[in-house]
N, C-alpha and C positions, 0 to 999 in steps of 0.2 A: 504493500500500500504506500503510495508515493505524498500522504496526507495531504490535506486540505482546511480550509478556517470555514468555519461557518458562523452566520450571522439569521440570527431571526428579531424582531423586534415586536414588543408585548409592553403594553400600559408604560409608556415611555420610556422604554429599560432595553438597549439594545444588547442583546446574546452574544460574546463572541468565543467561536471553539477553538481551541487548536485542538487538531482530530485526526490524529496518526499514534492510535493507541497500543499499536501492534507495537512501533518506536517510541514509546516512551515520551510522546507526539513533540521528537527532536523536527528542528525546522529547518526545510529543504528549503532552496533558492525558491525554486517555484512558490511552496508557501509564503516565504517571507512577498515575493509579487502578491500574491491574493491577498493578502493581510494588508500592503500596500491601499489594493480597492476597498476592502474593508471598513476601513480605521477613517479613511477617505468620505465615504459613505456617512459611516457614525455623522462625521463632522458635521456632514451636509444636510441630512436628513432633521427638517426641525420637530420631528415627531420626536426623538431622540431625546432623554434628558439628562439620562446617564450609562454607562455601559461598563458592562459586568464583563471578567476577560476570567475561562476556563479552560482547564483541561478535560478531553474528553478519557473517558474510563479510568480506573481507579488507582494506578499504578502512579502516575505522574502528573503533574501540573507541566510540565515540560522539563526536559532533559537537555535545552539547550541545541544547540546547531548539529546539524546531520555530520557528523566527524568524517563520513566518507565523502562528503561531498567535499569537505577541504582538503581530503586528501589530493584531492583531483584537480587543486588549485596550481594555476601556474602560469596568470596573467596577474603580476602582483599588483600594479596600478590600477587595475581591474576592480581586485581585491578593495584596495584603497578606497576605490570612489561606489562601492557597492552601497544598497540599499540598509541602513542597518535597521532591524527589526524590533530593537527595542525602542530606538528612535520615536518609531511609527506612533504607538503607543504611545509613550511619553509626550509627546508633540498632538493630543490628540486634546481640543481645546475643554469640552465637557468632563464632568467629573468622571472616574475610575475606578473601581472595585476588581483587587484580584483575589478569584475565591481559590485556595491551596490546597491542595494535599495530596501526598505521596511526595516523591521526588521533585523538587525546585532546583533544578541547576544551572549552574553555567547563563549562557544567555535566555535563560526561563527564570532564574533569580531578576537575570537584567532587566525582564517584561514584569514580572511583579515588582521591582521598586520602581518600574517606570507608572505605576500606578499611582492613585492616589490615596488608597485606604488596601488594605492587605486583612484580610479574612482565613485564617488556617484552619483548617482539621487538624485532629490529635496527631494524624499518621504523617504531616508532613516534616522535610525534612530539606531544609536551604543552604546550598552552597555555591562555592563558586573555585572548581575545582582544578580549571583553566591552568596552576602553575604544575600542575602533575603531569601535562602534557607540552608544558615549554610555552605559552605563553600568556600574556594579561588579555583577561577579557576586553572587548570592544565596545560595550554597548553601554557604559556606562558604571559598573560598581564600583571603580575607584574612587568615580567620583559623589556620586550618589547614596553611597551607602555612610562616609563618613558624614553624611549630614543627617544621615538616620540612626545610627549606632556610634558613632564617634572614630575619632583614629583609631584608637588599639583595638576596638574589636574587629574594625577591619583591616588592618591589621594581622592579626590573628586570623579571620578567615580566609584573607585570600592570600597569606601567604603558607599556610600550611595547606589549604584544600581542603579541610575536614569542615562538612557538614552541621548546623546546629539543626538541633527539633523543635516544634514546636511551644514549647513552652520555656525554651531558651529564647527562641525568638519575639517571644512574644516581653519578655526581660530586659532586654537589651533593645527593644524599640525597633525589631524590625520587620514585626507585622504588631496589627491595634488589637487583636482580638484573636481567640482559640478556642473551638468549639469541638465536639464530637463531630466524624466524620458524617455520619448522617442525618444532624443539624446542621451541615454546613450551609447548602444550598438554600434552603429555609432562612436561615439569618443574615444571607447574601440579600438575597431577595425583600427581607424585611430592609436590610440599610438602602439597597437602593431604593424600593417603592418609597422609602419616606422623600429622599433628598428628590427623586423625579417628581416630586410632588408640590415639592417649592418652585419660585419663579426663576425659568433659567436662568434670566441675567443676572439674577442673584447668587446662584451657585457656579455660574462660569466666570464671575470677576471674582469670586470667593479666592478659587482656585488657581486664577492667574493674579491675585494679591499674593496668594502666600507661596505658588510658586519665586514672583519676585523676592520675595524675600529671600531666597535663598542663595542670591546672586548678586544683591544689589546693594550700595549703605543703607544705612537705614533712615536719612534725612531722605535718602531717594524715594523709599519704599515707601514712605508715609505720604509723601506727595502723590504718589502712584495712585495708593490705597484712596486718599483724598477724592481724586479725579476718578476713580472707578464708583466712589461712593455718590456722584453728580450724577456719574450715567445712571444708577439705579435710581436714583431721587427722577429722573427724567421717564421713566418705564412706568408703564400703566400699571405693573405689578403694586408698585406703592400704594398706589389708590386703593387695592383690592384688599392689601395687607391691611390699612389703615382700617377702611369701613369691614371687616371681618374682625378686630378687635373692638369696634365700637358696637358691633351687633352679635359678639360676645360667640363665635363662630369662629371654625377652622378656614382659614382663607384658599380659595378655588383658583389658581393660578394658571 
């Protein structure tokens, strides 16, 4: 099976799989293209209000890039200017929930911190194993990660390789939340229904505030934060928010 991403979209909440369960649903060049139209989609589609990113079947959340398929590399500039898959993700303006469990590696770790809320099952297990094979991941955990765990722990995982579990991860700040594997899906689905539920321009400048902050000073950030707070004051959402606390009601956004 040469896997494939699928997407279905339900009460604002867009689906998306990676679905090569036989592999551990590692990601072929081809996948990463489709994920490409994907994520694309998400963006575009204003039905969309938030999107949920899984693995399909029970073994993995993903395993990272198909290692045969690098093995077959040999146009290095190629390489260089390739599409990178956690990017896609990351770069994807709407909020993000990645639901975990089983195997997180490698560039599948890079796709769940390219999220923005991280949801585990007991059985998962996050690494990024990249130096046991000769080199640093690409897609982001160097840098990424020490703003969710700090240096030493990253540190510590990406230069030994070894794996943490779920409820080390959940310790050290680098998923929010840890559930039994068969409430996962369930409690996914509760976080997103709620936040699809609010007004988008509300949760997509949320998002791209406190992304900025991650990159920016903080005399910047708050000017940002300022200016994002004008566009929402200018969105019909305001209105709806206001007269839904004045008629003592959930507001319908």
């Amino acid at each position: 099976m040469t896997g494939r991403i699928g997407l279905t979209i339900q009460d604002g909440i867009g689906h998306i799989v990676l679905d090569r369960p036989d592999k551990m649903n590692a990601i072929t060049p081809e996948m990463t293209r489709e994920l490409q139209r994907v994520c694309r989609a998400v963006d575009e589609d204003r039905a969309v209000r938030v999107a949920v990113i899984a693995g399909a079947g029970e073994r993995a959340f993903s395993a990272g890039s198909d290692l045969n398929a690098l093995a077959d590399l040999t146009d290095i500039m190629a390489f260089r200017d390739r599409v990178e898959y956690a990017a896609l993700v990351r770069d994807i303006k709407k909020p993000v929930i990645a639901a975990l469990k089983g195997w997180v590696l490698g560039g599948g770790m890079e796709i769940a911190i390219a999220a923005d809320i991280r949801i585990a099952g007991r059985s998962a297990k996050i690494g990024g194993p990249e130096v046991t094979r000769g080199w640093i991941g690409g897609g982001g955990a160097s840098q990424m990660l020490p703003r969710l765990i700090g240096a030493g722990q990253t540190m510590r995982m990406l230069l030994t390789g070894d794996p943490v579990d779920a409820e080390t991860a959940l310790r050290i700040g680098l998923v929010e939340e840890v559930v039994d594997d068969d409430k996962l899906s369930a409690r996914v689905m509760d976080v997103a229904g709620k936040i699809a539920s609010f007004s988008p321009v509300a949760t997509q400048t949320i998002k791209a505030a406190v992304r900025a902050a991650l990159s920016v000073p903080l005399e910047a950030g708050l000017r940002y934060e300022n200016e994002l707070h004008v566009l929402c004051m200018s969105d019909k959402g305001r209105i709806e928010g206001i007269k839904a606390f004045q008629e003592k009601r959930d507001a319908r956004f």
